[in-house]
C-alpha positions in Angstrom: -62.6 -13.1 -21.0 -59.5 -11.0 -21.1 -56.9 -11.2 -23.4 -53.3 -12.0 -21.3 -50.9 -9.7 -20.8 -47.8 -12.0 -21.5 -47.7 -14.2 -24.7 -44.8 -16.0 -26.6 -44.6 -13.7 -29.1 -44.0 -10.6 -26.5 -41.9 -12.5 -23.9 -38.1 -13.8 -24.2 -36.6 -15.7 -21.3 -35.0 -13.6 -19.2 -31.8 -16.7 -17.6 -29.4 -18.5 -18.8 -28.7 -21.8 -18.9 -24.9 -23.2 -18.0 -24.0 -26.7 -18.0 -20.3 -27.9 -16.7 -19.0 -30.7 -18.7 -15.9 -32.8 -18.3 -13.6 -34.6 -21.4 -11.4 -36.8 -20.8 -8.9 -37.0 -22.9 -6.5 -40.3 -24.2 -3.5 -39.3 -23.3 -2.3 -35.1 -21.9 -3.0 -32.6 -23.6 -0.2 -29.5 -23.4 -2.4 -26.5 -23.7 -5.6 -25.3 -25.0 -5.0 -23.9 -28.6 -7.9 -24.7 -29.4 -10.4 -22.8 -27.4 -11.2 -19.7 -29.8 -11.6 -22.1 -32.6 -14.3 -24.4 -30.5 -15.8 -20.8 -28.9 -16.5 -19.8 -32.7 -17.7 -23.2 -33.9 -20.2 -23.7 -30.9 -22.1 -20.2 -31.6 -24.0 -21.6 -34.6 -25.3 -24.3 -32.3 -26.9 -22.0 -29.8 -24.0 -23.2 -27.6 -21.3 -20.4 -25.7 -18.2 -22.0 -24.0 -17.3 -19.7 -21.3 -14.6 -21.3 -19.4 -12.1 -24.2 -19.6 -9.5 -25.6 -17.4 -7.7 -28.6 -17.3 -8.1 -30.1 -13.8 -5.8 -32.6 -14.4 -4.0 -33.8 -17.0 -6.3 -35.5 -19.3 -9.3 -34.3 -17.9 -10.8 -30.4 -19.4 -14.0 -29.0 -17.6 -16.1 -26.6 -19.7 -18.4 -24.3 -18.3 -20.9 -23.5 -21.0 -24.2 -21.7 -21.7 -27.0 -22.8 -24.1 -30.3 -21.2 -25.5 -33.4 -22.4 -23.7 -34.2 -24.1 -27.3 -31.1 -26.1 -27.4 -31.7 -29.9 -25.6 -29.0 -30.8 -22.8 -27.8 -33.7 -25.0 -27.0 -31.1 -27.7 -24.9 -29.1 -25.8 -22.6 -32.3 -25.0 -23.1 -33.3 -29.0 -21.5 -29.7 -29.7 -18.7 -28.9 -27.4 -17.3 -32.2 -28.0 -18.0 -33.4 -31.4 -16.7 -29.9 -32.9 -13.6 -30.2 -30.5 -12.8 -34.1 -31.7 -13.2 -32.3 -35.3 -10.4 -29.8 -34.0 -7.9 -32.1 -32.8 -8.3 -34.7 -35.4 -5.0 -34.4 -36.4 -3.2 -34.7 -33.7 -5.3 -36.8 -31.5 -7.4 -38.7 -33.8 -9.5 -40.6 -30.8 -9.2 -37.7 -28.7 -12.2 -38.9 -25.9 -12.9 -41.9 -23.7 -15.1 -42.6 -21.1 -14.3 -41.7 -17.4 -12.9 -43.9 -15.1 -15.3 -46.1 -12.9 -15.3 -45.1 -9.5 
């Protein structure tokens, strides 16, 4: 038998993975000051925000791309628990859960 060509050790995935994500927020929020800050933070979870826009007030959509290693459910856990870590301050319950439709 043959050895194969392609293993994991001499193969890397050759996509990306984006996920969009929408917070909505208690209350408006002016502007987004803190978008570096949550671009930096997210980087040592395997996580890279690439876009953000409020499409309402009180409503932000990400656009964001993960490592293939990182679970979908992580990608929410970073994006918003480093943000709500951000804004403590000034919005201490900064989420809730959007509307029904």
């Amino acid at each position: 038998m043959t050895a194969p060509i392609y293993t994991v050790a001499n193969c890397k995935a050759a996509y990306q993975l984006n996920w969009a994500s929408s917070l909505f927020w208690h209350g408006s929020v002016a502007d987004a000051a803190w978008l570096p800050e949550l671009q930096a933070a997210t980087e040592a979870d395997g996580v890279r925000v690439l876009e953000h826009r409020f499409a309402k007030p009180g409503v932000s959509q990400l656009l964001v791309s993960s490592r293939p290693d990182v679970a979908p459910q992580r990608v929410v856990w970073s994006v918003k628990g480093r943000l709500q870590h951000l804004v403590r301050r000034e919005h201490p319950k900064a989420f809730h859960h959007p509307p029904s439709p």
